[in-house]
Every structure is written in C-alpha cells, then in structure tokens.
C-alpha positions in Angstrom: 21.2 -4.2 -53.8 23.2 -2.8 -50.8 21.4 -1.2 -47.9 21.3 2.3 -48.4 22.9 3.0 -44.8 25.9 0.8 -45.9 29.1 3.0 -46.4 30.3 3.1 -49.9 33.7 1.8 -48.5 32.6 -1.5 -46.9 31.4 -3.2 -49.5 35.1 -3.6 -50.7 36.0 -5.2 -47.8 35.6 -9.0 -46.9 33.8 -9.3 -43.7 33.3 -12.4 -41.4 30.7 -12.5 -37.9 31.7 -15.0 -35.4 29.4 -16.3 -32.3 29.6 -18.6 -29.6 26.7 -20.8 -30.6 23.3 -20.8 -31.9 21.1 -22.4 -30.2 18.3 -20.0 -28.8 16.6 -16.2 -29.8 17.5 -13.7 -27.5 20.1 -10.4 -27.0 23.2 -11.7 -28.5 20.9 -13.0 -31.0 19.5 -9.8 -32.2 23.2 -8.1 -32.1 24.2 -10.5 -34.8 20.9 -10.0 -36.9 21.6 -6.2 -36.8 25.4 -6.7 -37.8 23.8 -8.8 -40.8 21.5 -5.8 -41.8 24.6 -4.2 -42.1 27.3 -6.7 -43.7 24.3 -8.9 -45.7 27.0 -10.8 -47.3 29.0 -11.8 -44.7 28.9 -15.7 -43.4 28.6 -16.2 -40.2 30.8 -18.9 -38.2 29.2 -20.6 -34.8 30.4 -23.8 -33.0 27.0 -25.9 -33.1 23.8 -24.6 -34.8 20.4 -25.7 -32.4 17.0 -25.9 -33.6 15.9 -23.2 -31.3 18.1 -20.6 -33.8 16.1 -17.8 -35.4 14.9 -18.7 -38.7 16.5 -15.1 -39.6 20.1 -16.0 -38.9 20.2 -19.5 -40.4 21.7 -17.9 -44.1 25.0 -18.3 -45.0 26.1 -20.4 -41.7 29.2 -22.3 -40.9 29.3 -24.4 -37.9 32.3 -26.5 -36.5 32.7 -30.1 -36.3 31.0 -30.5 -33.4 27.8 -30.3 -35.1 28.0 -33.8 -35.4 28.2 -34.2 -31.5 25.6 -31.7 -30.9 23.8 -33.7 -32.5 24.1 -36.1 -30.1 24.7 -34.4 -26.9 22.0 -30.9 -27.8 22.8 -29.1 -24.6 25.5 -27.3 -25.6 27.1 -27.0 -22.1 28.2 -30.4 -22.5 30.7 -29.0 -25.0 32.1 -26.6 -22.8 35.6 -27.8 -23.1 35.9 -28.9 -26.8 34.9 -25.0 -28.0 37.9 -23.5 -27.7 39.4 -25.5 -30.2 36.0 -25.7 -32.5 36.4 -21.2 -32.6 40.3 -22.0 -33.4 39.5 -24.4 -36.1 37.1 -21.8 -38.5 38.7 -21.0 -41.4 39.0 -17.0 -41.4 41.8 -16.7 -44.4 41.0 -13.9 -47.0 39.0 -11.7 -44.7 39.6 -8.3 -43.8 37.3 -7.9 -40.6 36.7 -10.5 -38.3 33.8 -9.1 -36.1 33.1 -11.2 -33.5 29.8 -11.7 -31.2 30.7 -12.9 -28.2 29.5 -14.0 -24.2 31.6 -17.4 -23.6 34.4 -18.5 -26.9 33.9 -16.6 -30.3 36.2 -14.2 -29.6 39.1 -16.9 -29.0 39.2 -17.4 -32.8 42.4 -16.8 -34.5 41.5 -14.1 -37.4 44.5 -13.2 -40.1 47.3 -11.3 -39.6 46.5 -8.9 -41.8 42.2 -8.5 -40.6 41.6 -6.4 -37.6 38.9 -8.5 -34.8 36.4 -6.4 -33.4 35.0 -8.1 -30.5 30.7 -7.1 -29.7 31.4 -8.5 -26.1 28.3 -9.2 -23.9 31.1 -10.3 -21.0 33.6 -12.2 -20.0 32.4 -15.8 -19.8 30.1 -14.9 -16.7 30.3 -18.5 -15.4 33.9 -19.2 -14.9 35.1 -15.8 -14.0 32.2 -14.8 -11.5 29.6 -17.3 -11.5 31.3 -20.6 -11.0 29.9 -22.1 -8.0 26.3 -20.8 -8.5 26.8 -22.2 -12.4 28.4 -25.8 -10.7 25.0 -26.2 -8.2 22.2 -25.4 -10.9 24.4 -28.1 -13.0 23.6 -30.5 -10.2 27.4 -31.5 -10.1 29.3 -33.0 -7.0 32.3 -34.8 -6.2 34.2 -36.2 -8.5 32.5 -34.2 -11.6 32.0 -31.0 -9.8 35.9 -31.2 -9.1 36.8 -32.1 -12.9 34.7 -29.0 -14.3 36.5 -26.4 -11.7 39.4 -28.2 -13.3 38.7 -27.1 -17.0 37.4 -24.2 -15.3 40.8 -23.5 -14.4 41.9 -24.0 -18.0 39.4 -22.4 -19.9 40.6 -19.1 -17.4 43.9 -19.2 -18.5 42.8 -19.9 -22.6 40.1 -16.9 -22.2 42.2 -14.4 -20.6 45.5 -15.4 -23.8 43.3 -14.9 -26.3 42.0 -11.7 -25.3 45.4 -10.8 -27.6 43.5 -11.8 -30.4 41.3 -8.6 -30.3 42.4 -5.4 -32.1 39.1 -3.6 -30.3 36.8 -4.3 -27.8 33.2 -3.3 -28.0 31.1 -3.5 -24.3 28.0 -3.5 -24.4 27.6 -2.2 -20.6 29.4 0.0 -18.7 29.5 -3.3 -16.1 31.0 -4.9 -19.3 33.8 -2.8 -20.0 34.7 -3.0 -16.1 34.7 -6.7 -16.3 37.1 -6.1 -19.5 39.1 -4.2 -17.9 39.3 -6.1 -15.0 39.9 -9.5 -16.6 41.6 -8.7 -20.0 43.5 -5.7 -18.8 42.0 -4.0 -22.4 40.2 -0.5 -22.6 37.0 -1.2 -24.6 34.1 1.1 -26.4 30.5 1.6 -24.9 27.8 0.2 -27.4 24.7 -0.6 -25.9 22.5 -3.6 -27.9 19.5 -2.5 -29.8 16.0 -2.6 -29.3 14.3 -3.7 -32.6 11.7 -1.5 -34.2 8.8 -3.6 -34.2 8.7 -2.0 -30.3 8.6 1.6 -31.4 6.1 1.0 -33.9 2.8 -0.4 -31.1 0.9 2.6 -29.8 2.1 3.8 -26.1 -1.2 3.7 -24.2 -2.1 7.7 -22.8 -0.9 8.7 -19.5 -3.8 8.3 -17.1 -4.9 4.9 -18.7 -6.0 2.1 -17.1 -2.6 1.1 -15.5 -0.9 3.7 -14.2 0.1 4.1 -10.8 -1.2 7.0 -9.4 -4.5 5.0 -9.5 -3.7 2.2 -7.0 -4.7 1.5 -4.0 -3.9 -1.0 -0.9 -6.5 -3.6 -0.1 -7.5 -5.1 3.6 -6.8 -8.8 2.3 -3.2 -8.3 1.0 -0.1 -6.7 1.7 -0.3 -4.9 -1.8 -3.3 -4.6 -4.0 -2.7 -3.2 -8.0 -6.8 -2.0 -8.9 -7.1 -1.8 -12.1 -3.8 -3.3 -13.1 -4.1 -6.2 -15.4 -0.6 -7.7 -14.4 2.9 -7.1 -13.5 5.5 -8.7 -16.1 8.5 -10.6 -17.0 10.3 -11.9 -19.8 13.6 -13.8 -20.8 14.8 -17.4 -20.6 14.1 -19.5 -18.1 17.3 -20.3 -16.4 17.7 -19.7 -12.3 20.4 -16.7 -12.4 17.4 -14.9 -13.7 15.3 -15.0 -10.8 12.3 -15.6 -11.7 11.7 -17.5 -8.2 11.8 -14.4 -6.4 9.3 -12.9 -8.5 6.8 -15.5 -8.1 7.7 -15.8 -4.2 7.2 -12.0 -4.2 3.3 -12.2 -6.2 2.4 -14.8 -3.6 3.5 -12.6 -0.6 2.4 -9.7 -2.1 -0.8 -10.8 -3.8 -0.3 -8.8 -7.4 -1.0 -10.4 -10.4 2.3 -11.7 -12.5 2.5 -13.1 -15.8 5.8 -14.8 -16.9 6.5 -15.0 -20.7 9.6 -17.3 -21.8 10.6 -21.1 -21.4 13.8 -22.3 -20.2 15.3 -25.3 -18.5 14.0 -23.9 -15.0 10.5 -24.0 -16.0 9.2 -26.6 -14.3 10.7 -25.8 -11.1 8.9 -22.0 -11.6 5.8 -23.5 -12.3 6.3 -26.0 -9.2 6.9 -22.9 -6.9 4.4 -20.9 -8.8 1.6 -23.3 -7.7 -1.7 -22.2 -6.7 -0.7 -19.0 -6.8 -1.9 -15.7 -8.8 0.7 -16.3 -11.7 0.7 -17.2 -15.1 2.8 -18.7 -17.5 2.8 -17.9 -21.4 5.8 -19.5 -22.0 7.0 -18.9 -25.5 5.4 -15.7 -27.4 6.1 -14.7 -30.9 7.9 -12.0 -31.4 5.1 -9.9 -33.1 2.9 -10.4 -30.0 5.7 -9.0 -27.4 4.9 -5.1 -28.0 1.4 -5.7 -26.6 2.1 -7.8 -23.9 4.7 -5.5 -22.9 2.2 -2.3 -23.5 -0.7 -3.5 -21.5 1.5 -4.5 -18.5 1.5 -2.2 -14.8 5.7 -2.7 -15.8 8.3 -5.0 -16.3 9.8 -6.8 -13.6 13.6 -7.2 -13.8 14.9 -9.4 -10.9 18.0 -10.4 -12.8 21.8 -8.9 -12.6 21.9 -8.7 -16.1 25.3 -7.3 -18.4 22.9 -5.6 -20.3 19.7 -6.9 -20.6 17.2 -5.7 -23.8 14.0 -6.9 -22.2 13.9 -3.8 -20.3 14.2 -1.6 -23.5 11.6 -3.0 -25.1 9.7 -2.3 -22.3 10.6 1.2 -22.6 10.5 1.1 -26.3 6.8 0.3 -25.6 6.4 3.2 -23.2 6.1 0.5 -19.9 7.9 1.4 -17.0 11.0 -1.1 -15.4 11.1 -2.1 -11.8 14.2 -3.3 -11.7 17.3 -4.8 -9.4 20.0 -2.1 -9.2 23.2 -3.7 -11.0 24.1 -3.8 -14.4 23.3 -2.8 -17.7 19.8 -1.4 -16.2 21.8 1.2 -14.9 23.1 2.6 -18.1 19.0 2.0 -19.6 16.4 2.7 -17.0 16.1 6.3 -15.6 15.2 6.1 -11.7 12.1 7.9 -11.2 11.4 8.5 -14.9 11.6 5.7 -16.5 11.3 2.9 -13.7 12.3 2.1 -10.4 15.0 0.1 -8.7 15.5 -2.3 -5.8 18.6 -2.4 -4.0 18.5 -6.3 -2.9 17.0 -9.6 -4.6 14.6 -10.3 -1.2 10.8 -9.8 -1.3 11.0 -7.1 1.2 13.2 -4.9 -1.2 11.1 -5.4 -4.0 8.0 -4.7 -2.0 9.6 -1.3 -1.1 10.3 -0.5 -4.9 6.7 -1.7 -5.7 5.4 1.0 -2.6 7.4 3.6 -4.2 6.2 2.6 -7.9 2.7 3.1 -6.3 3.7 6.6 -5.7 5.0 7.7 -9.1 3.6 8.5 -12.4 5.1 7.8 -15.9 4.9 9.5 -19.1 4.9 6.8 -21.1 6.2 9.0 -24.1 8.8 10.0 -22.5 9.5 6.5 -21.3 9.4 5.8 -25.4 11.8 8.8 -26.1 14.1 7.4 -23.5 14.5 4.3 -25.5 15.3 5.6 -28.9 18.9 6.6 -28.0 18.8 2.7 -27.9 17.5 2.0 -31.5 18.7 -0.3 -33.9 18.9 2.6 -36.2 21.2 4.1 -34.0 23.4 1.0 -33.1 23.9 0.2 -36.5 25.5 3.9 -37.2 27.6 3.4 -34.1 28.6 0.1 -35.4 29.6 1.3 -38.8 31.3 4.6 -37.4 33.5 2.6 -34.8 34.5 -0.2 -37.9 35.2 3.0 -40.3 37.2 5.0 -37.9 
C-alpha cells in the first residue's frame, strides 16, 4: 500500500535516488531515508555500500563496481578519483526522475534525456572547492602525493563544475548552499532545509525553570566559569577535525564546565588524547532512540563546526535544548539568536567563553525552542519535496 501522503500522480512515474556513498548514518543519510518514505519503490544507486550504512537504507540498493575495491580499500576517500566514472556508469534508462542526494559525485550521473534530475545538494564538494589544503594536512599527505591529489583536485574541479549541466533543478539545503551554487555552478537553486526526524518531537521538553536552565548559574572562585546544577554541556556528529571538537574540549579544560561528546570518527583518538584528564566524556556511538534524552537533559548543544547545514542542532531544538553555536552556516537559517541559542563569532576559547557568559544571562523557553523546530519537520520536508517534484 502507498503512503497516504504520496500524490496520486507519482506513483505513475518511475523514480530513481542517487548518493555519493554509503558508508556512515548521518544528515545526508536521513534526506535519503525521507525521499524513500516518499518514493518506497524506488532503488537507490551509490558508488560503494559500507558496513557502517543504516540498516534502513540497505533495500533495494545498487552499488558500482567498485564495491569490489571497497572491499579492499574501506576508506572510501581512497576512491576519490575512480567515482566520477562509478556515478557515470549506473544504469538510469527507463526512469522518469532521477533525484539525486548529493555532497561530493551523485549528482555527476548521466540521467535520460527524457527524466528531469533533481539534485538535494548538501554542497559543492566542500574539499576541493574550499577546503583543499585543510582536507590535504588531516590526510597526512606531502610531497610527491600531496602534489598528485591537488592534481586530480584540479580535475575533479573541472568534471564537477561540467556536470553541473546534468541538473534540471537544484535543491540547497542552506542558504550558504545555494551561494556556493551559485558561486561555483553559476545555477539558481531552491531552499529546502533537511529534516529533523520525529522521534525528537516525540521526548518530553523538560519545564522552564528545571534543573538546567541558565538563569540559575553562577560563577565559582576555582574556575573561570562554573555551570551549578548543569549536568553537562553537549556535542554530537562524527568525529572528523573540520568539526572542531578540539576546541571544545580545549575550551571545557580552560573553562572548567562539564562536556560530554557523543559520536566516533577517525579523529577520536586524537580527541580523547587532548581530552585527557580533563572533565570530558566520551559516549562515542549512541543509538538513535537514546539521542532525544541525551540531547533533553543537556545545559545545550555545542556547535563549533561551520557546518552547510547541520541537523544536530535541530534535534536539539526539536528536543527543546538550546544551541551555542559558531556563527556561519546553515545555523543561521535554524537557530534564533537569543531565542533559540546563542552564537560565537570566532572558533577560539575566548569567543566561545563570551557566548557561554552571555548564555549565562538568558533564559529559554524550551517550548518555544520545540515550536521553532517544527518548521523543520520531516513532515514538512517531505510536502516541500513532493510540491517542488509536482510543480
């Protein structure tokens, strides 16, 4: 049986998702899942399939023939310069729609003449347009090999910004998105913000006045800032260094508040290296029906990262937490200054202590932080979606 939110005109049609790769569970991750909750039936095409996938997306997949390689080499970066020809190579003859889900390659693929491709676009591959050096170094690449991956750099450019043709519609999923669209593809693009899944709306929002909120802190004697009675501050995502997690855990040590870090990541053990003897604690990976508490009984979320997007700080929301939060990127289109969080201008300890000082002074409703979030709903992305494939 069809969903009964599915228009009565798209079953008709023969619809087919594309991704980069699926490796690991996090926002792109849950954009596909909700395009699936729309289009049930529709396979989904992805250049290597990882064990870390969600067990959710794993129906009804086609991977490339590098699976075979991934196999062999299971960091997918590796493969950097084979996938433009592994999203070239899926067989997308007979469909109508080709809607792809994309950060890095998917949307290189070569639909029909006859389908229109709608691209979901998290960015522009981040790491070759804006992030190349800083991407090179946490590689650990120099000489020789540093100087042949600038090379494909230089040709994976050129292929990325070419096939930019093959999209009849962009979707952004930021308004820092569809400036990096415009900027690199030259192409207008559509706002669609990714969805916070319902599971988050569904925890009880503790009461304003409880326990955490910030009106009752205080500063201590024996450290620059004190939270009393504030179980812990918060962060979540992978743990990879453009996400800044370091500065967090630098920041809880000068700072002396309590932080508890929930994710895992190829920079863990450098965190947890830095993060020694100090007041913070990892969780590492959390199931995904044990996130709404831990984001409910946190002070707030800490957000260090210059995210496109970023749904971590919407579930927050969607849990009625407040965000502290660096001031670029998709935070700005989600968090509310004053209302709904508070932002830091720079990522240094001393401009995060002076967001903290300031979130000391505020208090949040955490039902209207909740409120705030539900323009962000699946629910509501999924109508958006269908509207903007319909129209």
């Amino acid at each position: 049986m069809l969903p009964a939110y599915l228009p009565t005109c798209l079953p008709a049609l023969r619809i087919a998702i594309t991704t980069d790769w699926l490796t690991a569970s996090g926002g792109a991750e849950r954009v596909i899942a909700e395009m699936r909750k729309i289009f049930p039936f529709a396979p989904l095409f992805t250049t290597v399939l990882g064990e870390g996938c969600p067990e959710y997306l794993r129906h009804n997949v086609h991977s490339s023939r590098l699976q075979k390689l991934h196999c062999i080499f299971p960091d997918h970066r590796l493969l950097l310069p084979l996938l433009p020809k592994a999203v070239e190579s899926w067989d997308l003859r007979g469909y109508d729609i080709v809607l792809s889900s994309s950060h890095a390659v998917a949307k290189g693929c070569i639909p029909p003449s006859t389908a229109r491709h709608i691209c979901y676009c998290h960015t522009p591959m981040r790491y070759i347009w804006e992030m190349e050096e800083k991407y090179l170094d946490d590689l650990g690449l120099f000489g020789p090999a540093r100087s042949f991956v600038k090379w494909q750099f230089g040709k994976l450019r050129k292929w990325d910004r070419t096939t930019a043709k093959r999209v009849d519609l962009f979707i952004a999923n930021s308004h820092t998105t569809q400036e990096r669209i415009r900027r690199i593809y030259s192409r207008e693009s559509i706002v669609l913000h990714p969805p916070v899944d319902d599971q988050f709306f569904q925890f009880p929002v503790r009461m304003s006045g409880a326990g955490l909120r910030t009106k009752d802190m205080g500063l201590g004697a024996h450290s620059p800032l004190s939270l009393v009675p504030s179980p812990y501050f918060l962060a979540v995502g992978r743990l990879v260094p453009y996400k800044r997690f370091d500065l967090l855990i630098e920041a809880s040590r000068t700072l002396g508040f309590p932080l508890t870090i929930a994710g895992i990541g190829s920079d863990l053990p450098r965190l947890k290296r830095l993060a020694q003897g100090s007041g913070v604690t990892f969780l590492e990976h959390v199931p995904e029906d044990a996130l709404p508490k831990l984001y409910s009984d946190a002070t707030a979320l800490l957000f260090p990262a210059h995210e496109d997007a970023g749904i971590v700080p919407l579930e927050s929301q969607a849990c009625g937490t407040p965000v502290i939060a660096f001031k670029k990127g998709g935070v700005l289109d989600t968090v509310l200054e004053g209302k709904t969080g508070i932002f830091f201008e720079k990522q240094t300890v001393a401009a995060l202590k002076v967001a903290l000082e300031k979130f000391r002074k505020t208090s949040f409703d955490p039902k209207f932080i909740r409120e705030h979030a539900r323009k962000f709903s699946s629910e509501k992305f999924r109508d958006k979606l269908q509207e903007i494939i319909t129209s």
